[in-house]
Backbone as JSON, one array per atom type, in Angstrom:
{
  "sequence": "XXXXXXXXXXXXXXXXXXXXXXXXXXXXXXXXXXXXXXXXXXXXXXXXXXXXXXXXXXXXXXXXXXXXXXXXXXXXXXXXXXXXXXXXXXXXXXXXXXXXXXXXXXXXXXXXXXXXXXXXXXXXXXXXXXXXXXXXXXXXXXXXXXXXXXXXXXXXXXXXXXXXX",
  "N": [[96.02, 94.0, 69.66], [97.44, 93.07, 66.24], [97.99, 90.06, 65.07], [100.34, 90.75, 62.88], [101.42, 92.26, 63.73], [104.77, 94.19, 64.56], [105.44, 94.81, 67.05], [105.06, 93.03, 68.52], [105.24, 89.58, 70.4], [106.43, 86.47, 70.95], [108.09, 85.8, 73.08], [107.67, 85.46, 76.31], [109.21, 87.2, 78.39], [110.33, 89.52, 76.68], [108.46, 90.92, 76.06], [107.24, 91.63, 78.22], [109.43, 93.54, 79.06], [109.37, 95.31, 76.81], [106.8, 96.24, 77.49], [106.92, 97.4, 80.07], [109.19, 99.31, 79.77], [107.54, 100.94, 77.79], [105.86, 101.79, 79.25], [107.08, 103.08, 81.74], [108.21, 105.31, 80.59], [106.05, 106.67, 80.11], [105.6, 107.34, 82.56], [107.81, 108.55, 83.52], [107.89, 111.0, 81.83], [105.25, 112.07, 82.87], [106.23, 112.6, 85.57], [108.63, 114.38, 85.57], [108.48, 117.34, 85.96], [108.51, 117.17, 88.58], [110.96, 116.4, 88.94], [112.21, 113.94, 89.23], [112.37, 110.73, 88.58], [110.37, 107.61, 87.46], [111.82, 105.26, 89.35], [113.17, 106.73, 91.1], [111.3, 107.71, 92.59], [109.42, 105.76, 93.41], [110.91, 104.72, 95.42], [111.57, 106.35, 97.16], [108.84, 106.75, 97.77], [108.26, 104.38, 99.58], [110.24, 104.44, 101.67], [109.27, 106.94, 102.41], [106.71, 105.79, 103.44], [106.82, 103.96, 105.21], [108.92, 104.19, 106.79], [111.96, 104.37, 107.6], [114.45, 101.96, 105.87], [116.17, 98.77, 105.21], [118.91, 98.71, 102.72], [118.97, 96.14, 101.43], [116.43, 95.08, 102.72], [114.62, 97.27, 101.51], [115.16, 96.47, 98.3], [114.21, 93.85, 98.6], [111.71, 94.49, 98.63], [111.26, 95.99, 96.49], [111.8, 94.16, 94.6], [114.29, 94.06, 93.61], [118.01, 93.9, 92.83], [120.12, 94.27, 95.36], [122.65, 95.94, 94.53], [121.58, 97.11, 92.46], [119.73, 98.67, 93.34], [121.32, 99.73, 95.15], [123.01, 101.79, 93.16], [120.5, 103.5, 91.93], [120.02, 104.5, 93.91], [121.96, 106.83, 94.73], [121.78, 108.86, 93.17], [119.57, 110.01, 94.39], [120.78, 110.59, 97.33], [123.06, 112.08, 96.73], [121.54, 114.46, 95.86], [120.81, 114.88, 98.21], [117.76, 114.04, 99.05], [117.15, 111.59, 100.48], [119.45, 109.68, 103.51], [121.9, 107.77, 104.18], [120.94, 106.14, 107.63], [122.34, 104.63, 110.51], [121.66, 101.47, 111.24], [118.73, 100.49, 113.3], [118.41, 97.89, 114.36], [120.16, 96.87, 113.56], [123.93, 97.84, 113.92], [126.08, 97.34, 112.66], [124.29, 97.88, 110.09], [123.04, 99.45, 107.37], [120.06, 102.39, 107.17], [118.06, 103.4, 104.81], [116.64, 106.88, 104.79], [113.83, 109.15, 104.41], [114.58, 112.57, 104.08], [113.72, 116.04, 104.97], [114.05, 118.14, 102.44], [113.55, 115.64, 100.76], [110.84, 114.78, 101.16], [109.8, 116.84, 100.97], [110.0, 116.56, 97.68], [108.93, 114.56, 97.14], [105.9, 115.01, 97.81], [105.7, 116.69, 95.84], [105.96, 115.34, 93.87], [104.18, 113.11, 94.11], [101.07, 114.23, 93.2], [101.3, 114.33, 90.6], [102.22, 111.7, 90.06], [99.98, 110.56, 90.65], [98.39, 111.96, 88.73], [99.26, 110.27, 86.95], [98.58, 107.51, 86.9], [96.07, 107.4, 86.72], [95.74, 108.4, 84.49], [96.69, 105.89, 82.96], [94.65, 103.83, 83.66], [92.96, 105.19, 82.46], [93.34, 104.83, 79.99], [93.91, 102.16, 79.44], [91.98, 100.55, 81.27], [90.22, 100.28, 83.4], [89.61, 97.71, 84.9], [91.02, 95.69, 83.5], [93.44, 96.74, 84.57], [93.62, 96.77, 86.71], [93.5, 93.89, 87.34], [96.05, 93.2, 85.95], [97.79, 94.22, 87.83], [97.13, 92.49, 89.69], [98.21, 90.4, 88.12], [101.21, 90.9, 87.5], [102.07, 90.67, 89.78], [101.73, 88.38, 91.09], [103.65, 86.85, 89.22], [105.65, 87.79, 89.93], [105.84, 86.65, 92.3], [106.39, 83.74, 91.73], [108.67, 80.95, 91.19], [110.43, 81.38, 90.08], [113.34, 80.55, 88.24], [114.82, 80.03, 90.58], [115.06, 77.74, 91.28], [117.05, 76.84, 88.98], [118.99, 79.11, 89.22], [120.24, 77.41, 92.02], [121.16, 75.37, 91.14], [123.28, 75.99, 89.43], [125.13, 77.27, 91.25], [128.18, 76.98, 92.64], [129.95, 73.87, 93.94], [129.68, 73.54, 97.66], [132.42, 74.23, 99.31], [134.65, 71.43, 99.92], [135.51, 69.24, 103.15], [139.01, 69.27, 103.78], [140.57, 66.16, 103.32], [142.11, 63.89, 105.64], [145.28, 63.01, 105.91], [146.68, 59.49, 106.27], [148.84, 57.86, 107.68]],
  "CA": [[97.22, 93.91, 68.87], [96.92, 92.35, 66.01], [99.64, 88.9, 64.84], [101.23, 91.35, 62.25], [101.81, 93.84, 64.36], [105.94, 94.32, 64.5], [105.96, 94.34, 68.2], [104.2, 91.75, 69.05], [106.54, 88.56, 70.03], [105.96, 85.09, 71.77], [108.55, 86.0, 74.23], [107.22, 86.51, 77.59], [110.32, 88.39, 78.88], [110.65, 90.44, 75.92], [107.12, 91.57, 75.58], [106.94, 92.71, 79.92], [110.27, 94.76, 78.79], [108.78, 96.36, 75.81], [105.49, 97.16, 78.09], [107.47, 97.91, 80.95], [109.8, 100.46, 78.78], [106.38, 101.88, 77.49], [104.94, 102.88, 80.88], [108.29, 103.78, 82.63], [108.89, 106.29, 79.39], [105.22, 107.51, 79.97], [105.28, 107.91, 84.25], [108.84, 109.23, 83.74], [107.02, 112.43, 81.38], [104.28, 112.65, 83.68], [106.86, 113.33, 87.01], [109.28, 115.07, 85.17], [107.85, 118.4, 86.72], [109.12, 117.29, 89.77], [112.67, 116.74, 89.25], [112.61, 112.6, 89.82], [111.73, 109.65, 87.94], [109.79, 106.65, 87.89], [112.49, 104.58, 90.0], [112.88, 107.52, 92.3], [109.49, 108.07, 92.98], [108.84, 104.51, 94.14], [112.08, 104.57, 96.41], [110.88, 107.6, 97.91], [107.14, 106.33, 98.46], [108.17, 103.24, 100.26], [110.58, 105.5, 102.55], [108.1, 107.69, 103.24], [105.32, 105.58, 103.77], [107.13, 102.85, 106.14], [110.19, 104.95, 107.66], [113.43, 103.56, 107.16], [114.67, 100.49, 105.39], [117.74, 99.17, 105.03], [118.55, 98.59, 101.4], [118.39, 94.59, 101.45], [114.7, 94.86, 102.59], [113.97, 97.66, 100.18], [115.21, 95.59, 97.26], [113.35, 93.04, 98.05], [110.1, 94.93, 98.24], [110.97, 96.79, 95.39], [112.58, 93.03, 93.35], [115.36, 94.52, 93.13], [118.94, 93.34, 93.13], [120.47, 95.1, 95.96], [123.18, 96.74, 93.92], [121.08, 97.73, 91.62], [119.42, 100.11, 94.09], [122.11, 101.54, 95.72], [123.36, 102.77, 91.88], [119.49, 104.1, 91.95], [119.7, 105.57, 95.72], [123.0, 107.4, 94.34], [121.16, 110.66, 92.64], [118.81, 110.87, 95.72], [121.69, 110.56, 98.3], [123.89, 113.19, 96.33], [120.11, 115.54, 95.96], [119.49, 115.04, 99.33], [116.66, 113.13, 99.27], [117.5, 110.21, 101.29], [119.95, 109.7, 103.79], [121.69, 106.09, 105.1], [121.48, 106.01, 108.81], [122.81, 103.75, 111.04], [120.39, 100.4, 111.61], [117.95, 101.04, 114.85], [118.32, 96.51, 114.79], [121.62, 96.18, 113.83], [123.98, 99.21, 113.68], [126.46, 97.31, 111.49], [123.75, 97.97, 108.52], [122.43, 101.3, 106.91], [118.86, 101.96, 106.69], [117.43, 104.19, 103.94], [115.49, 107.34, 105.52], [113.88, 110.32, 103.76], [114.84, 113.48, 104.69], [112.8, 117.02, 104.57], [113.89, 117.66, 100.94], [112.75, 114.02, 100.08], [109.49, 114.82, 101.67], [108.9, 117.88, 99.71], [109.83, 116.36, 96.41], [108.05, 113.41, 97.36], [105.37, 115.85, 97.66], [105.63, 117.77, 94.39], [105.88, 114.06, 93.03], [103.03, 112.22, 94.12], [99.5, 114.62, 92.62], [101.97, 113.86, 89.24], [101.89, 109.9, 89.8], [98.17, 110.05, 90.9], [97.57, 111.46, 87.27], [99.69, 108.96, 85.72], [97.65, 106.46, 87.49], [94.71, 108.04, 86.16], [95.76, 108.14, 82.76], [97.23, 104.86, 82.86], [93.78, 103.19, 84.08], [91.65, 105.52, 81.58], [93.8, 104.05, 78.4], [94.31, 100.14, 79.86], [90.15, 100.18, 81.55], [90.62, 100.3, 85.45], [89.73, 96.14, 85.42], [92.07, 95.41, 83.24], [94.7, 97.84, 84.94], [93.88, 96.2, 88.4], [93.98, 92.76, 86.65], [97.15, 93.49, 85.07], [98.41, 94.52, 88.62], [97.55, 90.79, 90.62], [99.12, 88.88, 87.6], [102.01, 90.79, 87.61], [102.48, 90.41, 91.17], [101.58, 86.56, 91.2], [104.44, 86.42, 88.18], [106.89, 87.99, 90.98], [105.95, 85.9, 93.55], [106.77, 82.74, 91.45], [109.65, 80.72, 91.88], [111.15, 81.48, 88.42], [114.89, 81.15, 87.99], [115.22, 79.62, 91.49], [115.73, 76.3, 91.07], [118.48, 76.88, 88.33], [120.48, 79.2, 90.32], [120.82, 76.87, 93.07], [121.46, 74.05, 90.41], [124.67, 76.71, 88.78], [126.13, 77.22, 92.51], [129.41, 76.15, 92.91], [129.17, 73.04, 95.13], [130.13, 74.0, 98.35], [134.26, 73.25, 99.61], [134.52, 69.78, 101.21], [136.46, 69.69, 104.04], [140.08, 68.91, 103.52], [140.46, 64.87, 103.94], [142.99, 64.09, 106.88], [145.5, 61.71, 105.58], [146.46, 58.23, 107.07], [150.33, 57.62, 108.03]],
  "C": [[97.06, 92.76, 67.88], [98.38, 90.99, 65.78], [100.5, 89.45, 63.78], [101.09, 92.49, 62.57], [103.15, 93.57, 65.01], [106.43, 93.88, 65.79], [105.3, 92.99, 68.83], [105.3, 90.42, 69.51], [105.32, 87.23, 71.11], [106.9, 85.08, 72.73], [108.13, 86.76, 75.32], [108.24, 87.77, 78.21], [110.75, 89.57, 77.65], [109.43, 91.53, 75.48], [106.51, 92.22, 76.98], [107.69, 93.47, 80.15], [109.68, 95.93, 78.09], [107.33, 96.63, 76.71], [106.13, 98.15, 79.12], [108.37, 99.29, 80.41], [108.38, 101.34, 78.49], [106.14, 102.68, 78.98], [105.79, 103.39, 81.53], [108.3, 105.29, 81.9], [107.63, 107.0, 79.8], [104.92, 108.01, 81.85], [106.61, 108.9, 84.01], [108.61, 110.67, 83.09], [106.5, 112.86, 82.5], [105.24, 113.41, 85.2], [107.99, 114.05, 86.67], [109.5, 116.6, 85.56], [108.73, 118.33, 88.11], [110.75, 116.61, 90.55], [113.34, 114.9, 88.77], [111.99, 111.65, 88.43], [111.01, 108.66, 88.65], [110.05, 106.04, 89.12], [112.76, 105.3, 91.4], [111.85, 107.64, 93.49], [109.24, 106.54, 94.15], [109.9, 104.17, 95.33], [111.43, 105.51, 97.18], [109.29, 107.11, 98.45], [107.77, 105.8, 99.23], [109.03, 103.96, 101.23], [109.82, 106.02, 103.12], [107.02, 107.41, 103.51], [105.86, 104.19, 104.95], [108.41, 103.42, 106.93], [111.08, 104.05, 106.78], [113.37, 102.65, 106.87], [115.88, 100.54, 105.39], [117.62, 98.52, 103.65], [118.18, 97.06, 101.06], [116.75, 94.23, 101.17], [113.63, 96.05, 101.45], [113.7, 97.13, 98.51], [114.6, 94.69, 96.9], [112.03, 93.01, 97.83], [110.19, 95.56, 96.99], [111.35, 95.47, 93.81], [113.5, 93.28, 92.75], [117.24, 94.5, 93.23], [119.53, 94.57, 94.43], [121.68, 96.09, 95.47], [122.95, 97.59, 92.77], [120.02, 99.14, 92.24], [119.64, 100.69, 94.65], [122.66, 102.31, 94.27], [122.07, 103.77, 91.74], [119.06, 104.9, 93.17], [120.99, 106.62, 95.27], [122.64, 108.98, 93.75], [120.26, 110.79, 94.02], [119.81, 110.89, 96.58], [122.5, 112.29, 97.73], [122.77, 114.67, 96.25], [119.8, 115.93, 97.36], [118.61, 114.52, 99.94], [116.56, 112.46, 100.2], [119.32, 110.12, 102.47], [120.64, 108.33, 104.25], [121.89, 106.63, 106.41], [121.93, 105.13, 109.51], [121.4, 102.72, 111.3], [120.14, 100.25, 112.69], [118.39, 98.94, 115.39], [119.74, 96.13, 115.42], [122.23, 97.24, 113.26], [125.54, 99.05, 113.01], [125.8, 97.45, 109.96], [123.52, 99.27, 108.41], [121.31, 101.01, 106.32], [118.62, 103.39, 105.85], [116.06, 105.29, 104.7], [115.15, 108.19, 104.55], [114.36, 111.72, 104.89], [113.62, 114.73, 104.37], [112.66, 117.36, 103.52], [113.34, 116.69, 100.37], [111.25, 113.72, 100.52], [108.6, 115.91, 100.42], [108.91, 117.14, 98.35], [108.91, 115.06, 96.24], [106.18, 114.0, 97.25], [104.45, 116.63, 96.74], [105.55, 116.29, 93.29], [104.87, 113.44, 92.41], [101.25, 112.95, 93.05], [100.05, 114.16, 90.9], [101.99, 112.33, 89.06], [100.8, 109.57, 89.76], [98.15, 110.26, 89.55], [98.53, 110.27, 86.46], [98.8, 107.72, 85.93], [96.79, 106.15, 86.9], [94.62, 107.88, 84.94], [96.17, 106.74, 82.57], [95.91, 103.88, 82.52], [92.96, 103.73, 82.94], [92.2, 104.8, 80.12], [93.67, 102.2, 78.59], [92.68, 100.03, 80.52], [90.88, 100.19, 82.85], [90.29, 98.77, 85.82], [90.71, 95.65, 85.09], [93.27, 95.87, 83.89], [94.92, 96.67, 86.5], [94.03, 94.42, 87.97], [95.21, 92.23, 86.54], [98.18, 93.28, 86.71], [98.87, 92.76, 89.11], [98.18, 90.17, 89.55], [100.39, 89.61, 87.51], [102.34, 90.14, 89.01], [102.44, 88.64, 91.79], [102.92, 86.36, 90.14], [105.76, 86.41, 89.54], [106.91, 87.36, 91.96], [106.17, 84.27, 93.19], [108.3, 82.19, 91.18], [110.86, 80.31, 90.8], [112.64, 81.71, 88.66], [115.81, 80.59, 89.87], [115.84, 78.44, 91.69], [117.03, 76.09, 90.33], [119.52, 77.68, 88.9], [120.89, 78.52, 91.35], [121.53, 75.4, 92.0], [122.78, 74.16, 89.68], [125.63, 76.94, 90.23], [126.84, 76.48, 92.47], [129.03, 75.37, 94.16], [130.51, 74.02, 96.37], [131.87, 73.06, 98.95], [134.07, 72.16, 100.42], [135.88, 70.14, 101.79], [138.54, 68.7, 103.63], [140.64, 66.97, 103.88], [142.11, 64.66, 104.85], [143.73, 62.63, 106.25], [146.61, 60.67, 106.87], [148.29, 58.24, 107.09], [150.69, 56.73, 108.75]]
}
């Protein structure tokens, strides 16, 4: 890319959107066939490749606010797909299962993600691609944005002082 090229920016967060937008827009073609999207797809793997979750711990494997993936468990729940059951730990929570539908489409999904994979790796080089992978994943595992939300928390209530008479 060259430095007058339009998209180009010096913002990191605006330039792992605009990639991220690219490749979502081009997996979301490729599985299109099979009913689901990108966001689907990867809800559905991790279901079906670890059993149940409850959404908390999916969120946080997936980095994802937890209300932001029950609005995204909301078309598979109403499809079918996925079911909440009661939590095998604790049976005040609900864990995320697939169901037989969410197997098949899971199914009809996956030979459609392998080629995105495929194509993904033959346009980006398969070092770069796997490259690409550990530094995102080292980006997510850094401790960005942590320190300032605990530094914006309301301080916590002090206890009521007991007065003197």
């Amino acid at each position: 890319m060259s430095q007058d090229d339009p998209q180009r920016t010096l913002c990191n967060c605006l330039a792992l959107r605009q990639a991220s937008r690219h490749v979502t827009q081009f997996y979301d073609q490729v599985l299109a066939p099979s009913g689901i999207r990108t966001t689907q797809y990867s809800i559905l793997h991790r279901v079906q490749s670890q059993g149940p979750l409850t959404v908390n711990a999916l969120a946080d494997q997936l980095v994802m606010d937890p209300s932001t993936l029950t609005h995204n468990l909301r078309p598979l729940l109403k499809d079918g797909f996925v079911v909440l059951e009661v939590g095998r730990a604790d049976r005040r929570q609900r864990a995320i299962a697939i169901t037989p539908e969410g197997q098949g489409v899971y199914r009809k999904a996956r030979p459609l993600w392998l080629r995105a994979q495929a194509d993904f790796e033959r346009a980006v080089g398969d070092t770069q691609a796997s490259a690409l992978r550990d530094l995102l994943a080292a980006v997510s595992r850094t401790g960005l944005g942590e320190a300032e939300a605990q530094a914006e928390a309301p301080p916590a209530p002090k206890a009521a002082a007991r007065r003197r008479r």
